[in-house]
VMD Tcl script that draws the C-alpha trace (Angstrom):
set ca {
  {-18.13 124.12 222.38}
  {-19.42 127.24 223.55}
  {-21.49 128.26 226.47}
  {-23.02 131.72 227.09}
  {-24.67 132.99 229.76}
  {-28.28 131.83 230.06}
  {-31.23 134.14 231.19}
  {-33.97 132.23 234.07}
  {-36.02 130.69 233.94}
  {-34.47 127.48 232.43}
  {-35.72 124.59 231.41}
  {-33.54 120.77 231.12}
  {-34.94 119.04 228.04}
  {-34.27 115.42 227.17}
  {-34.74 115.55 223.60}
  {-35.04 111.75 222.19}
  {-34.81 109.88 218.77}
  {-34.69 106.46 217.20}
  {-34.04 104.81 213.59}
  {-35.82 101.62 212.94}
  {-35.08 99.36 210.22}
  {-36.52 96.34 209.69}
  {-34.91 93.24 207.71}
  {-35.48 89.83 207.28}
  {-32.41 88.24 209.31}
  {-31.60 91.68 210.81}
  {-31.84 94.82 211.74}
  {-30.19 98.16 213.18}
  {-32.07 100.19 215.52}
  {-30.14 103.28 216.80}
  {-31.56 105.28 219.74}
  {-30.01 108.59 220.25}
  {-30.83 111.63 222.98}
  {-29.58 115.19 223.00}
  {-30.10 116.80 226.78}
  {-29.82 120.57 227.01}
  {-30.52 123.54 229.02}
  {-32.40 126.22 227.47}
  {-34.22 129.69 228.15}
  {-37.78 128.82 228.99}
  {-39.87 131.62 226.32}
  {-42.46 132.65 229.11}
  {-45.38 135.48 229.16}
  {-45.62 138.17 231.25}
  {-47.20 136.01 234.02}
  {-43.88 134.03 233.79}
  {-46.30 131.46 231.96}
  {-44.80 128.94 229.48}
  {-45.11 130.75 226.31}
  {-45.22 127.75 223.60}
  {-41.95 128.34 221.10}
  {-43.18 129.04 217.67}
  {-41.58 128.64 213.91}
  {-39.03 130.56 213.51}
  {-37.70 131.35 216.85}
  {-34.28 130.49 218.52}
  {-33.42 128.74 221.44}
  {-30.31 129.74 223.53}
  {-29.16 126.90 225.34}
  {-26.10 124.85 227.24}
  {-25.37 121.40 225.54}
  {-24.91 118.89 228.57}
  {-24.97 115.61 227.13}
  {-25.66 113.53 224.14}
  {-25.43 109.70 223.03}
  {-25.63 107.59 219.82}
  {-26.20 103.92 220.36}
  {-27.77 100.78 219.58}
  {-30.93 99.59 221.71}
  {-30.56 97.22 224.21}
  {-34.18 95.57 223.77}
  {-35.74 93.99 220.55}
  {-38.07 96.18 218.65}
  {-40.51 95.31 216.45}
  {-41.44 98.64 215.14}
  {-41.34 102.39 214.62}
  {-43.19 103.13 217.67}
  {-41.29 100.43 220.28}
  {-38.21 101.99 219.14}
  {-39.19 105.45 219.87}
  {-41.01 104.66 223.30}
  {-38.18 102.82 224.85}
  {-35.45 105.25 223.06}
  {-37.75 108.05 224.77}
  {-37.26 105.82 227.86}
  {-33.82 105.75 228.39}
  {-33.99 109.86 227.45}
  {-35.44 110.82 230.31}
  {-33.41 108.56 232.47}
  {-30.76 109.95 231.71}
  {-32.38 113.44 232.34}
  {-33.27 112.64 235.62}
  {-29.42 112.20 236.56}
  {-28.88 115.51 235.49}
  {-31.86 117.32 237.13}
  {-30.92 115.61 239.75}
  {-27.22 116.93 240.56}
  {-28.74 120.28 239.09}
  {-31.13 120.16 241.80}
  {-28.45 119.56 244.09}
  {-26.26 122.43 242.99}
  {-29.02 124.94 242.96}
  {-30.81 123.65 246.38}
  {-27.69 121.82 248.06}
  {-27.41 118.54 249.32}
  {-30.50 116.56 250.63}
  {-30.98 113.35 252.98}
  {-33.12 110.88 251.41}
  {-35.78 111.59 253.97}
  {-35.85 115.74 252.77}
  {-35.80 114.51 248.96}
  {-39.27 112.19 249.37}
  {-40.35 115.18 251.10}
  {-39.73 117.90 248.83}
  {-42.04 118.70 245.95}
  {-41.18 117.01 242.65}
  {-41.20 120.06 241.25}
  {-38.22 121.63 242.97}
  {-35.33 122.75 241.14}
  {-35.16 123.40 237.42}
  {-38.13 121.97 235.56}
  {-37.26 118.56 233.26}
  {-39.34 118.07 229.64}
  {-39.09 115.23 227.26}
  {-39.47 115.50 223.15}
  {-40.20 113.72 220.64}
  {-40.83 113.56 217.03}
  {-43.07 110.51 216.27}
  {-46.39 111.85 216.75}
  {-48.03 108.22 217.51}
  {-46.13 107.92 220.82}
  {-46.81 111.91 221.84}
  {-50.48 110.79 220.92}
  {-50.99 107.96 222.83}
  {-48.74 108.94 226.18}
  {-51.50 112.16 226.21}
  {-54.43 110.49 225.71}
  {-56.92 110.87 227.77}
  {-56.51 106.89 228.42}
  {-53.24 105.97 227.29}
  {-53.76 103.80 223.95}
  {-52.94 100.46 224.20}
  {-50.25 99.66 221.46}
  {-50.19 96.62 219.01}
  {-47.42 95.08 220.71}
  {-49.30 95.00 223.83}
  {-46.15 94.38 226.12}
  {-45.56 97.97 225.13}
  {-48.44 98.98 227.49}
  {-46.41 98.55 230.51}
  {-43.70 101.30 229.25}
  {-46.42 103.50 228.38}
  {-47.79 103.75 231.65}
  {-44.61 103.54 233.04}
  {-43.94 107.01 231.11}
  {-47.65 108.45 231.56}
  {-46.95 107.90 235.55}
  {-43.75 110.42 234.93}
  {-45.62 112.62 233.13}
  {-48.62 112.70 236.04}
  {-46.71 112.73 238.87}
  {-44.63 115.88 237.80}
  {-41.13 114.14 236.97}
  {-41.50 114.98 233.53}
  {-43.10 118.56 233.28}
  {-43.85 118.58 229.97}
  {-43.76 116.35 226.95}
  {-42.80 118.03 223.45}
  {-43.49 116.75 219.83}
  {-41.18 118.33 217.82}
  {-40.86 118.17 213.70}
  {-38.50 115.52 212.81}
  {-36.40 118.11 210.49}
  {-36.15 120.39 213.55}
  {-35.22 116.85 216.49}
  {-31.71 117.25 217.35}
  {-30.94 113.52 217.53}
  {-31.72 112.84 214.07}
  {-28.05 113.50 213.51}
  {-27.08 110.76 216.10}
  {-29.51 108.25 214.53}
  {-29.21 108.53 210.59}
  {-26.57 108.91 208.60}
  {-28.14 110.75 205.46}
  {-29.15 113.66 207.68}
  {-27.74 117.25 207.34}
  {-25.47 117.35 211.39}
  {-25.24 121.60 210.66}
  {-28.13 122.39 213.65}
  {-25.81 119.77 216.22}
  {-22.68 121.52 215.36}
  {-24.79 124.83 215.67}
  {-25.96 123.72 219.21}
  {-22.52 122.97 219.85}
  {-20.04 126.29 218.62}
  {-22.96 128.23 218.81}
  {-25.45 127.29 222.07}
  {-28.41 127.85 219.50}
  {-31.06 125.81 218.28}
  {-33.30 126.49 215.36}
  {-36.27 125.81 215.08}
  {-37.73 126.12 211.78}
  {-40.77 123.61 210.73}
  {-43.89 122.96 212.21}
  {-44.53 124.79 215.73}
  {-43.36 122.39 218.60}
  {-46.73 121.02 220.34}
  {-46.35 120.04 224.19}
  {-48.59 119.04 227.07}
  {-48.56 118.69 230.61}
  {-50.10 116.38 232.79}
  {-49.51 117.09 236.36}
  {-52.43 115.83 238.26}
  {-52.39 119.55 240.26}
  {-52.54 121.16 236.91}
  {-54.27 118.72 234.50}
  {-53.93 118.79 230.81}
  {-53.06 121.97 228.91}
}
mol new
graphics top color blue
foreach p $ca { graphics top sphere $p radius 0.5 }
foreach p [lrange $ca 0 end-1] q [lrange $ca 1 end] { graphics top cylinder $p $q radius 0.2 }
display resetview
């Protein structure tokens, strides 16, 4: 594994994937998550700059997982939800001893107290395009499997209150994870990440929102 030296601003990304396949008396559903660090592409202004087709992304791999979900599914988009979930919780134990190593230590009293946007910034991505949909509605869509709601919210109140500074969709040829999840996909752009600290992305455009109720939607 290699890691270079990164230019600032940086961005932690929890980047999040599942495989669902239903049977008739079973069923494997694999949840994977990539989490990296990565140059933030920003304008002049220091603005996010969106990443385009095409372009590179330098980054530190920090932590990955393959495994099997620990709730029943009943579909594409349960899978992905919770699998996007259990991505950002694990983010959040990263940003959080990130945060600690750029800002020092904190009481609990100075961490309720500090903004949530301290520190380096934590997105989420995705590549099913009905969960990206729904969490950025304007009203968050109530699922089929209505108990789904619940998580939804759950991860729109993240996404509001500045936790989670931006949610991604990314093209499912381009989602890191894929390699974690299914076994008939090409693992080349994860070994890439790996010996090379580069990610490629080369389909559709990445499209990402952010919901901060200081900023509203972008």
């Amino acid at each position: 594994m290699r890691y270079r030296r990164l230019q600032e601003p940086l961005r932690l990304i929890a980047l999040s994937d599942s495989a669902f396949k239903a049977q008739d008396y079973d069923g494997l559903v694999m949840r994977g998550c990539v989490i990296v660090l990565a140059e933030a592409a920003v304008d002049r202004d220091d603005s996010h700059k969106p990443w385009t087709t095409g372009i590179t992304v330098r980054l530190h791999l920090l932590d990955w997982y393959s495994r099997k979900h620990t709730r029943v599914v009943r579909s594409t988009f349960a899978a992905e939800l919770l699998s996007l979930l259990d991505a950002v919780n694990q983010g959040n134990v990263i940003k959080i001893a990130l945060d600690e190593l750029h800002l020092g230590t904190r009481t609990a009293k100075q961490l309720l107290s500090q903004p949530v946007q301290a520190g380096i910034p934590l997105d989420a991505g995705v590549d099913a395009r009905s969960v990206f949909d729904s969490l950025t509605a304007e009203v968050v869509r109530t699922p089929n499997d209505k108990q789904l709601l619940l998580h939804a919210k759950a991860m729109r109140e993240l996404l509001e209150d500045g936790q989670i500074d931006r949610l991604f969709w990314f093209d499912t040829e381009d989602m890191l994870p894929n390699g974690l999840t299914k076994g008939s996909v090409d693992r080349e752009p994860l070994l890439r990440v790996a010996a090379e600290g580069e990610w490629a992305i080369s389909y559709d455009a990445p499209v990402w929102k952010t919901l901060r109720k200081d900023e509203g939607q972008e």
